[in-house]
N, C-alpha and C positions, 0 to 999 in steps of 0.2 A: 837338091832334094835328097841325095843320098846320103851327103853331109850329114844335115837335120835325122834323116833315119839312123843312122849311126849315133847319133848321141843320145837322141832319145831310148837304143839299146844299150848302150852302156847306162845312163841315167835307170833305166827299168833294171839293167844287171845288178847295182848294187840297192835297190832299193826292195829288199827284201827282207822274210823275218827274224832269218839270221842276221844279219846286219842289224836290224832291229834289238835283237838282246845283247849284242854287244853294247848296242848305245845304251840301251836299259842298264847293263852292269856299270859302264862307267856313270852313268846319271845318278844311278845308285851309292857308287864310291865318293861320287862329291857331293850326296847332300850326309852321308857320314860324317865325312869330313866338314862340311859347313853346320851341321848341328851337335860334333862334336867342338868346334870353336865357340858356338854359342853357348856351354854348357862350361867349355871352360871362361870363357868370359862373363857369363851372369848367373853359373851354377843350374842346376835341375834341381830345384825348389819346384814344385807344382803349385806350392803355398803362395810363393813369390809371385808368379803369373795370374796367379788368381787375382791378386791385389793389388799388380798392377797397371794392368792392361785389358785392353779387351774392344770390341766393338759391338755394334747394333746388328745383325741379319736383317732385320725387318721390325716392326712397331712394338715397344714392350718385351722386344727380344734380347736379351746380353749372352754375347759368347765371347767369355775370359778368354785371355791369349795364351794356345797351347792345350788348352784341357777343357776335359768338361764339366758341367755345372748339373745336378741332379734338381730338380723341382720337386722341395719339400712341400710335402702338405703338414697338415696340422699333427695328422697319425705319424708319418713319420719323425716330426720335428720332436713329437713326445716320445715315439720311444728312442729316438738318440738321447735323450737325455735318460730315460731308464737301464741301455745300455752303457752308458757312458756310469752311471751310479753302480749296475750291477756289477761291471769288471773293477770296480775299487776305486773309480775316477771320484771328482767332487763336480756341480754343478752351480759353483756360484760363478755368475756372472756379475759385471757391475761396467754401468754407463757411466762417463762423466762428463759434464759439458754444460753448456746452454742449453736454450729450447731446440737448437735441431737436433742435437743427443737425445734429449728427451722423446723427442717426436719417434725420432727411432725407437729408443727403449719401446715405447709403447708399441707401435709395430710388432717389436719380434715377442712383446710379453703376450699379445692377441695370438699369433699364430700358435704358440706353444702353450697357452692357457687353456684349460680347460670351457672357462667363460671368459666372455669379452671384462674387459677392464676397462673402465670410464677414464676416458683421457681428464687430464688437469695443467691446467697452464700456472698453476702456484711457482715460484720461485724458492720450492724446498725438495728435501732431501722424496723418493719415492720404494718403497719394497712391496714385493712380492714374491709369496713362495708356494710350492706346489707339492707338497708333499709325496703324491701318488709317485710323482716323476725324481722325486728328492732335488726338486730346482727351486732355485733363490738367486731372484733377477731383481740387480737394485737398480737405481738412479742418483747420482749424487750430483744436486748443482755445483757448478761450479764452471761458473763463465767465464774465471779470468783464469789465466797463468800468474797467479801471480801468490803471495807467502801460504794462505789457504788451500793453494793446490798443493802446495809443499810439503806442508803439514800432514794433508792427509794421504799423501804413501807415505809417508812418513810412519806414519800408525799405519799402513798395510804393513808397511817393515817390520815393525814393532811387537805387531799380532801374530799369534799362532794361525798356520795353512790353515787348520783344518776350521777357524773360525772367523773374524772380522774380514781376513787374507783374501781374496776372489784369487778365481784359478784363471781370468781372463777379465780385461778392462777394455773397451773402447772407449776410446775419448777424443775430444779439438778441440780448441777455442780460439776465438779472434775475432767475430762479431761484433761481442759483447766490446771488449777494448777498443775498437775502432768506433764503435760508436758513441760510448764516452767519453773518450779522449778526441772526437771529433777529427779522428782521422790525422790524426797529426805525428810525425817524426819521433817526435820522445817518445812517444809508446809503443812506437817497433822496435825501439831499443830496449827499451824498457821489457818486453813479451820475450828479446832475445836473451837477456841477463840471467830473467826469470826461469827461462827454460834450461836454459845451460845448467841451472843449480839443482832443477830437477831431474837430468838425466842420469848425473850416479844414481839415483834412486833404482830406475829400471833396471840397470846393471845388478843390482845388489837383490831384486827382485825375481830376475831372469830365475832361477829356479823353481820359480813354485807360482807365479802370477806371469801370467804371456800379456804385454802390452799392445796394443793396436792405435797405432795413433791415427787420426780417420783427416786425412786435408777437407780444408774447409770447401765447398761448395761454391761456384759460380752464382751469383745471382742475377736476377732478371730487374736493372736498375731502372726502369720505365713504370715497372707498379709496385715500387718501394712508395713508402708515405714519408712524409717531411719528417720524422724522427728519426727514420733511418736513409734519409739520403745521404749520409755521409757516408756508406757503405758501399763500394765502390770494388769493382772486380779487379781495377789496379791496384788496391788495398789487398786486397784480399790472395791477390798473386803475391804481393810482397810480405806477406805473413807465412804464407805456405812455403817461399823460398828459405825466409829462416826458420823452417822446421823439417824442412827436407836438408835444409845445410847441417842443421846441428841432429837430425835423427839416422842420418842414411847407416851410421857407422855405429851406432848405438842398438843398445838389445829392445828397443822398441821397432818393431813392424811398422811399416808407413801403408796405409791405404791408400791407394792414390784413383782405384778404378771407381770408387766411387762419385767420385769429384766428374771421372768422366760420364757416368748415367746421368748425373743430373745436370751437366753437359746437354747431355744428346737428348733431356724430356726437360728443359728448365721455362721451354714455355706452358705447360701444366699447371705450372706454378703458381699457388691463388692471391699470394702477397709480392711474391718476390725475395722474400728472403725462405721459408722454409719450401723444401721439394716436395711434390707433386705425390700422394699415392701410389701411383706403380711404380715411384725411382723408389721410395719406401718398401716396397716387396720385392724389389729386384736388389738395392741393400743389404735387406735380411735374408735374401737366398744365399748373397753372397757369403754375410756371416756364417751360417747356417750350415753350409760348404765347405768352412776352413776346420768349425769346430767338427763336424760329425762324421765325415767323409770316410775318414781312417777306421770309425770303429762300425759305421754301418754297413761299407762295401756295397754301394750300391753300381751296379753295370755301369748307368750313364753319369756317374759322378768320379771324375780319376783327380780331381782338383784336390790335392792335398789329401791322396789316396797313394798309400807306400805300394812297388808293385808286388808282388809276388813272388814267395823266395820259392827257389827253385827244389822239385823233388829229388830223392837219390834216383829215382827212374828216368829221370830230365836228365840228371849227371850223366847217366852209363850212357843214355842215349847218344847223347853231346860227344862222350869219349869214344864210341862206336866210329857213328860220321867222322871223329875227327881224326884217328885210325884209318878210315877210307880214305881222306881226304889225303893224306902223307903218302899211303898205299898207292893211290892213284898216281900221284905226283914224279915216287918213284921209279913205277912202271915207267912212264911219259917218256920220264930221261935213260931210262933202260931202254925202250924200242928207240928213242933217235940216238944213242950210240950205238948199238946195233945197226941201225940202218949205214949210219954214219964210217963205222969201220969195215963193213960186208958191203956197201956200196950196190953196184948194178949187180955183179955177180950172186951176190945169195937172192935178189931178186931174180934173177934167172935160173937159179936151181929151186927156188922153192917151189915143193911139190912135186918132184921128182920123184920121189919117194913116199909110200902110205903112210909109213911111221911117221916121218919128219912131220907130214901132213896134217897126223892127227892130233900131234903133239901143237903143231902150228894154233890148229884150230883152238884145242886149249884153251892156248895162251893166248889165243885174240877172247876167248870166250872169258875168261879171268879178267883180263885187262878191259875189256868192255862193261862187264858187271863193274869191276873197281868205279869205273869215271863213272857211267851213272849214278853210282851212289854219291861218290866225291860231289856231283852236282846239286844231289839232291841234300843232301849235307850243308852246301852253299845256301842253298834257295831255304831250306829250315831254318838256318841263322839268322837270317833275314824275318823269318816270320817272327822269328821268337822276339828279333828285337824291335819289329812296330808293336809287336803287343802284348810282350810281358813284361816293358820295361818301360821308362818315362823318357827313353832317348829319343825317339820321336813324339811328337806333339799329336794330340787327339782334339775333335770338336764336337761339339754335338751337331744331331742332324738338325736340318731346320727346312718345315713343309713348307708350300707356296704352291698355286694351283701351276701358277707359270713355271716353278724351279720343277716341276715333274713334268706338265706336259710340254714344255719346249725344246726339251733334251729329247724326250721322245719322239716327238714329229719332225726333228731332225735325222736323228738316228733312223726312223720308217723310210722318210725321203729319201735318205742316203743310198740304204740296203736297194731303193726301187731303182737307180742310176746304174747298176750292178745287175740288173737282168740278164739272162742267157737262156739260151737255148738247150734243152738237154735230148740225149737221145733216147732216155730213157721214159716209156710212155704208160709203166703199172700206174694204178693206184695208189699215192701215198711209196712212191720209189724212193731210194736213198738221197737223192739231192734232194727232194718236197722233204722228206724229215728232218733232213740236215739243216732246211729251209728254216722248218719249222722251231726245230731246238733253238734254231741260232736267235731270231725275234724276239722269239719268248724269254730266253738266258737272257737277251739286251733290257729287254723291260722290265727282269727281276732286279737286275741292278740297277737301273734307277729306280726302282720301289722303295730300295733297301735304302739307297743311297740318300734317298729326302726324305723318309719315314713317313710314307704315304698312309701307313697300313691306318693309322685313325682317322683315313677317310673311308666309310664304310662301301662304297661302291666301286673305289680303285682297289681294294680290297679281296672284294669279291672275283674283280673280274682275272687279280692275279691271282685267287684260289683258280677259279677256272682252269689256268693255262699250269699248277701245277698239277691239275685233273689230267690236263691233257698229255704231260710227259709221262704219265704213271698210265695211262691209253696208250700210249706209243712204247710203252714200255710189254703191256699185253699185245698188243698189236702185231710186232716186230719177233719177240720170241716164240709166240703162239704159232707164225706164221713159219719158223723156220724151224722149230719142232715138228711140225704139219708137212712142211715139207721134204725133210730131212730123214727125217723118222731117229733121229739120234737120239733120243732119251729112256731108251730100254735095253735090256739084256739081249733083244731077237729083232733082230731088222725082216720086215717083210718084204715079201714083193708082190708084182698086183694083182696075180692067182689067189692070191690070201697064203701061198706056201712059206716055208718057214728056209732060211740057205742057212743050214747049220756053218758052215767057214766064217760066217758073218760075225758069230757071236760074242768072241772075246774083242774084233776088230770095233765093233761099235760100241761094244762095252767103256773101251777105253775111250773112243771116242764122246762116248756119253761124257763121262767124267771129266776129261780133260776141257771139253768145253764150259763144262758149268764150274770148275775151276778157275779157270781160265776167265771166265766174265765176273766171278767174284773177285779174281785177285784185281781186274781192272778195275773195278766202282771200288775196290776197299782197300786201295794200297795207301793213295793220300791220306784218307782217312786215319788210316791206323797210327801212319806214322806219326800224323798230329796229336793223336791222341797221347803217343810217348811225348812228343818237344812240345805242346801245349798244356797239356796236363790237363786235358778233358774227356770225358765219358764219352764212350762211341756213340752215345744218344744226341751228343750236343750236336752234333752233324746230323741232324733228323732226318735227312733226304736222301741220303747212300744209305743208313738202317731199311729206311719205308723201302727204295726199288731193289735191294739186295733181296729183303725179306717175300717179297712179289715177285721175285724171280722163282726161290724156289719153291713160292705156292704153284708157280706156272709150270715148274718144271715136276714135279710130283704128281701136280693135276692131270699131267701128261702122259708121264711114267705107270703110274699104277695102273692096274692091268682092268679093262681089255685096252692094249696096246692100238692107238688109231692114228693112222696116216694117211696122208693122200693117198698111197699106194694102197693100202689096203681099202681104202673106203671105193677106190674106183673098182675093187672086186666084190664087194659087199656093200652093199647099197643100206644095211642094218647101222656099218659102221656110222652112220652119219647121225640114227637116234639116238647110240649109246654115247657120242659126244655132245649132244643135248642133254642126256641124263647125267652126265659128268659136270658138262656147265651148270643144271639146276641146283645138284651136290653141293657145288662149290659154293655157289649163292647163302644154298639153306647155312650151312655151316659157318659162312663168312656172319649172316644175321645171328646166328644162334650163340658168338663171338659178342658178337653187340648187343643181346641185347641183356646176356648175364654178366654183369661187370665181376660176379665170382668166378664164372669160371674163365672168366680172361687173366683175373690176375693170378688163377690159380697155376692155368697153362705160362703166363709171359715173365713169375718174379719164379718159378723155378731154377736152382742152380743145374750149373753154370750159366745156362744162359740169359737168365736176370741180368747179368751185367752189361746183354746187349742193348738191353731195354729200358731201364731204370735212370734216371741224371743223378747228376751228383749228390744231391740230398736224399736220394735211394727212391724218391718218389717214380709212379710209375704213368702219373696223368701226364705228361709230356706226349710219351707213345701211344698214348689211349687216344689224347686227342688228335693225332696223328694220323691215329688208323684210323679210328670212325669218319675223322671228316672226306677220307678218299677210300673207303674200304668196297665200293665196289667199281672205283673208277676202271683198274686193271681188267676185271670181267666185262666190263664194256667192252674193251680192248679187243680181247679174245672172242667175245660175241660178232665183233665186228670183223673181225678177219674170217672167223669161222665161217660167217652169210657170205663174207665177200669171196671164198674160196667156192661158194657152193654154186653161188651165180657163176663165176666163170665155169665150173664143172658144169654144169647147165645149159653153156651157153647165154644166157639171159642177157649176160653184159661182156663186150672183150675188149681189152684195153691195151692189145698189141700194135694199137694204130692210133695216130695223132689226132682224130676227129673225135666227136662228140662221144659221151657213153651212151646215149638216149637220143633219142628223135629231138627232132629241135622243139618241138609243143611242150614235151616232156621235161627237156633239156629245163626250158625258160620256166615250167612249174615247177622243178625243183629247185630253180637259183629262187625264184620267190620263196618259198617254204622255207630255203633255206637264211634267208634276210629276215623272215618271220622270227625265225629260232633265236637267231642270237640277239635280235631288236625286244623277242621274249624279255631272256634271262636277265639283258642291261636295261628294263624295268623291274623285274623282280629284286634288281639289287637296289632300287633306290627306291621301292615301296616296302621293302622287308626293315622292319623297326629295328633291330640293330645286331651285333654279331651273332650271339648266339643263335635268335631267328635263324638268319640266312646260314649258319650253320649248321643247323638244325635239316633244312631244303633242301641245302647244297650237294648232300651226296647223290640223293635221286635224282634232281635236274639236269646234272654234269652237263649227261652224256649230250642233252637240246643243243649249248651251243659249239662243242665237241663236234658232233653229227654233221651240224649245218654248216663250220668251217668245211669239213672235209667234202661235203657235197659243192659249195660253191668252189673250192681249188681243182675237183679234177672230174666235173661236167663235163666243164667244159674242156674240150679239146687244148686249146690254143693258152689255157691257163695251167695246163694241167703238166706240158711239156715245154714249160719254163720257167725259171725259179731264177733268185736272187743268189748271188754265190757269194757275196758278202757275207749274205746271214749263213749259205751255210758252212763258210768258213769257219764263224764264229760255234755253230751248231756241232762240228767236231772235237770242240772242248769245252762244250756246254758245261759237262761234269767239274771239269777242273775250276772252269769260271764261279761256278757257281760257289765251292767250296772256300776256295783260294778267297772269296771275297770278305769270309770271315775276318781275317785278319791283315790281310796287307793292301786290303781298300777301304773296307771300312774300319773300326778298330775297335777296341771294349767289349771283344767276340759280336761285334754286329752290334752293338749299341749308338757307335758315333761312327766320326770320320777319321780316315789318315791323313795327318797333317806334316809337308815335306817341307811347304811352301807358306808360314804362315803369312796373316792379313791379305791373302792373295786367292780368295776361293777356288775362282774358276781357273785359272792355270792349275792352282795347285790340284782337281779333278781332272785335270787334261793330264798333266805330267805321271801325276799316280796312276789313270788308268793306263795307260802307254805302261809303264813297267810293269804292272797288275796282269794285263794280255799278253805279254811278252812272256812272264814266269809262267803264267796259266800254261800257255803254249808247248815250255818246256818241261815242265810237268808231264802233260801228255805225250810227248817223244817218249822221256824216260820211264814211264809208266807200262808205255807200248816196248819199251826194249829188254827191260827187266822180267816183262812176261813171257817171251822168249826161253828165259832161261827159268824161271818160276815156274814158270805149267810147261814142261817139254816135250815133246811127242816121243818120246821113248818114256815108258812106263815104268823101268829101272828107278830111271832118273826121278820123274815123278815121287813115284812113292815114295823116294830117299828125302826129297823138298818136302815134300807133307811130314815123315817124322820128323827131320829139323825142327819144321816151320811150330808142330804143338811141342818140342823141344823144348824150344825159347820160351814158347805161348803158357806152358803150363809152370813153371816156376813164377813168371809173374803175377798168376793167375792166385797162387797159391799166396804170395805175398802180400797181394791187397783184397785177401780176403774172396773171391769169388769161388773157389774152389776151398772147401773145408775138409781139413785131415781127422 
């Protein structure tokens, strides 16, 4: 028995979460290493992958291998051809082929036509042009490979680009020849001779016409008719082999994923030789993809999307970190020769001495700054390379009722295994919120993760719970300004007298805390915004509880100054926090309800640049605040009642047992089952977003409320929590952030892909390093603050002028600060 307990403590001694990022970084290292072999072995072509790979998710779904696929609709598909004309491009396209080329043509001429075009099964030549879009999309038969195909690149040759010339050809054939020639020998040779004397053409082409040669399609040889039974998928393999033979090495493009959609939908198929409808729009997305990708830049389209060249601001940054990173390194090997040649001895005098001592501290205080940064340096490179580069592979998301909620009801089950006991018995105590972040963090990312959000009532219910972080956000500060009393120039005491010694002591303590909690929620942030080269608005959720903090902290601050202390001497103090809370209300509506004078207050410089995204627009943040603008005064209301009841007496929740009589108890767990049973009807009778967003700010707080009543009634629920979740709930912040790019990818559009054709490992393996950097994030975040916000007010203030130093030269370069 002892044995077994022994090993199971070593077993638990190394399974922890340092051990954990270790394994992260080497997991990390070798899938560099394996997606830099694949990159040197098949190139990062995004083009390539698009074309020639890919699988099904689910029914009518295709996700190319490696990247993702945008789903054009008609408007988009018109104006890639408008921008493609307005930057100097040309639009002719041209089919060429048999009736399954055709069949396509027509396809993509509907989608991008202004009206439907009447399909025709003629065996002749077909145009179409569109002036508005400056597009001209032809058809040209030609079933066989053979001196007629020859002829006419020939005359592409011949012609001038900007006329008869197309800037882009799809074409196949092999049908047609198998079926005339009845399947027979000489005419596979015969197709191979042919083709071989049309491939200088493409070479001699390659500048001004991009060739796509498209393999021929599988067919469904059970409802072929007796004309075409000679048409045979063994044929049809040994046609496409000598076109993959004589093209792979040639400036024609091989199609090949398409062969595999009509693969994966060929029972669709109403004859048997041509494809199905939806492998026809799945086809022309594909097309659609390769041509416009580049010039539309659309989020969830990176298929044959070049990435992004980096700013001189990304540069300095990079050189910065990579400065720390050497800096660090050098120290490393400076203290173990140090240690190494002073041995035991300077370890037994050190500190002997003040000076030596403080000098000591220093230099641990230097060298500790350095590594975090060096770390944080590491984990930046990292982000930058899932997602502003094509060196890892991206997917798109893909909903299913089962892909969201069976990750979830595992993940709930999981957290409930992880119960404990806590000894702490408030209201809403630090492990119940920790509880709480940590759930709620887990079920935003699988939201994110399957792109639930166009289901309207998982939707809702995860506006909800970011109702509820931005509640706990009023909740939490409210409470510890309240009781604190730190947010003003004069600390009271409970006489209502004023202890003038107090007053620079809390001053700076004021300061230093609301420092101090800004540099926490806005360090990651910031940094991203240098190595991602995005607007601080793109991170919507550190602006919104930053910006909520210092409404809470003002709302506080400004005078008459009220605290516990003071309100237990003055029984007044508790109206004029009522008048303060109504204030804030009026003001918050009077925000909403003039969109002049919002934007006149929020696009003001400098601070416009906190507010605005990158196309300088400002509805990003508008819809941001309106949809949760009074969730925070919830918050605050509710702490404010719940401090009153205990001053009161009404309710004590210093002991394990119930808040309420058990009559009481049980009509509040009911009322509170009412509440949220309420709001998850009101999300699936409310007609569609705007509605429920429309509702959603005043209702919040119902199932807000009724959570909080049903977790700490009762007793015996109220002084136990999941320490799982609130494991996770200690770096809810980082999780949430961090998901932008090195879990999901396309800034939140799609997925990271480490692992391709592998889904579900490859979301096991991604999150395992995802929560591992989250993690270390938060260390660093927390040790950096340290020396960022210091309690010596010297120091302080020397950090603050640096910190607008740096801040205001950049400011000034990209325009936010005007000279």
């Amino acid at each position: 028995m002892a044995e077994r307990s022994t090993s199971t403590h070593e077993i638990t001694h190394y399974l922890n979460v340092e051990n954990a990022k270790i394994a992260a970084f080497l997991m990390v290292s070798g899938f560099i290493l394996y997606h830099g072999v694949l990159h040197l072995k098949f190139g990062n072509d995004s083009c390539t992958w698009l074309l020639s790979d890919g699988r099904f998710p689910g029914y009518s779904t295709w996700q190319p291998y490696g990247c993702m696929m945008h789903k054009y609709s008609k408007s988009d598909a018109r104006m890639c051809m408008h921008y493609v004309s307005y930057w100097g491009g040309r639009n002719h396209i041209t089919f060429v082929g048999d009736s399954r080329i055709r069949q396509l043509y027509f396809e993509f001429v509907n989608l991008i036509g202004s009206k439907e075009v009447e399909k025709q099964k003629a065996h002749t030549d077909i145009h179409f042009q569109d002036e508005k879009i400056s597009a001209r999309i032809d058809f040209l038969w030609q079933p066989m490979v053979n001196l007629s195909m020859f002829y006419m690149y020939k005359n592409f040759l011949l012609s001038e680009p900007g006329g008869a010339r197309p800037n882009l050809v799809i074409t196949g054939s092999a049908t047609w020849c198998i079926k005339l020639n009845n399947g027979s020998k000489n005419a596979l040779n015969n197709y191979q001779v042919n083709l071989t004397t049309i491939v200088p053409l493409f070479h001699k082409l390659k500048d001004t016409t991009q060739i796509l040669w498209m393999l021929q399609d599988p067919v469904v040889e059970e409802k072929l008719n007796a004309n075409r039974s000679m048409i045979t998928n063994e044929q049809i393999d040994d046609y496409n082999k000598v076109a993959l033979d004589l093209l792979r090495h040639s400036d024609a493009k091989l199609w090949k994923s398409s062969r595999l959609v009509a693969q994966g939908m060929k029972k669709e198929s109403e004859d048997g030789l041509h494809i199905s409808k939806l492998a026809l729009d799945l086809d022309v997305q594909i097309l659609l993809n390769m041509y416009c990708n580049n010039d539309m830049n659309h989020h969830d389209g990176t298929c044959c999307n070049q990435p992004e060249q980096a700013t001189t601001l990304q540069i300095i940054t990079a050189a910065f970190f990579l400065v720390c990173i050497v800096s660090a390194i050098a120290l490393c090997l400076y203290r173990r020769r140090q240690l190494r040649l002073n041995g035991a001895k300077a370890r037994a005098e050190n500190g002997q001495r003040n000076g030596q001592n403080g000098l000591q501290e220093s230099h641990e205080g230097c060298y500790d700054v350095m590594v975090s940064l060096a770390k944080l340096g590491v984990i930046m490179a990292y982000f930058y390379l899932c997602d502003r580069t094509n060196f890892f592979m991206k997917e798109n998301k893909y909903y299913t009722h089962v892909n969201f909620f069976l990750p979830f009801a595992y993940v709930m089950i999981l957290g409930f295994f992880f119960t404990e006991k806590t000894d702490k018995t408030a209201v809403l105590h630090r492990d119940q919120t920790d509880e709480w972040k940590g759930w709620m963090q887990l079920a935003f990312l699988i939201y994110h993760l399957t792109g639930a959000s166009k289901v309207l009532p998982v939707y809702m219910h995860i506006r909800v719970l970011v109702s509820s972080y931005l509640f706990l956000t009023g909740f939490g500060h409210f409470t510890y300004f309240w009781q604190k009393g730190e947010y003003g120039l004069v600390r009271y005491c409970k006489n209502g007298c004023r202890h003038l010694p107090f007053y620079w002591h809390t001053r700076k303590n004021s300061l230093r805390r609301v420092l101090e909690v800004l540099f926490r929620l806005n360090l990651l942030v910031v940094v991203l915004c240098f190595v991602m080269n995005r607007p601080y608005q793109f991170y919507y959720f550190v602006p919104l509880v930053s910006y909520w903090f210092i409404v809470i902290y003002v709302s506080m601050a400004i005078w008459p100054h009220i605290t516990q202390a003071s309100a237990e001497g003055n029984v007044l103090q508790y109206l004029f926090m009522v008048i303060k809370m109504v204030l804030l209300i009026t003001i918050i509506t009077l925000f909403y309800l003039s969109e002049v004078f919002f934007e006149k207050v929020f696009l003001t410089r400098p601070f416009k640049a906190l507010f605005v995204t990158s196309d300088d627009s400002l509805h990003e943040w508008r819809f941001r605040w309106q949809l949760d603008r009074y969730s925070v005064v919830y918050g605050m209301l509710f702490a404010f009642g719940y401090q009153v009841l205990l001053r009161y007496k009404i309710i004590n929740d210093s002991h394990e047992e119930n808040l309420f009589s058990k009559p009481i108890s049980w009509l509040l767990g009911v009322l509170g089952l009412i509440g949220i049973g309420s709001y998850a009807a009101f999300t699936f009778l409310c007609g569609n977003k705007q509605q429920c967003n429309d509702v959603h700010s005043y209702i919040t707080f119902l199932p807000i409320i009724s959570y909080i009543v049903l977790r700490n009634v009762p007793g015996w629920l109220r002084t136990r929590y999941s320490s799982f979740f609130a494991w996770f709930g200690k770096i809810s912040l980082e999780l949430f952030i961090s998901q932008y790019h090195i879990w999901l990818a396309a800034d939140t559009h799609g997925v990271l892909v480490l692992i391709p054709s592998y889904p579900v490992l490859n979301v096991i393996l991604t999150s395992f390093i995802f929560i591992c950097i989250s993690h270390e994030i938060s260390k660093i975040t927390a040790n950096l603050a340290k020396y960022a916000v210091p309690n010596d007010w010297k120091s302080l203030l020397r950090n603050v002028i640096c910190f607008f130093a740096i801040l205001v030269p950049i400011c000034i370069t990209n325009g936010v600060i005007a000279l």
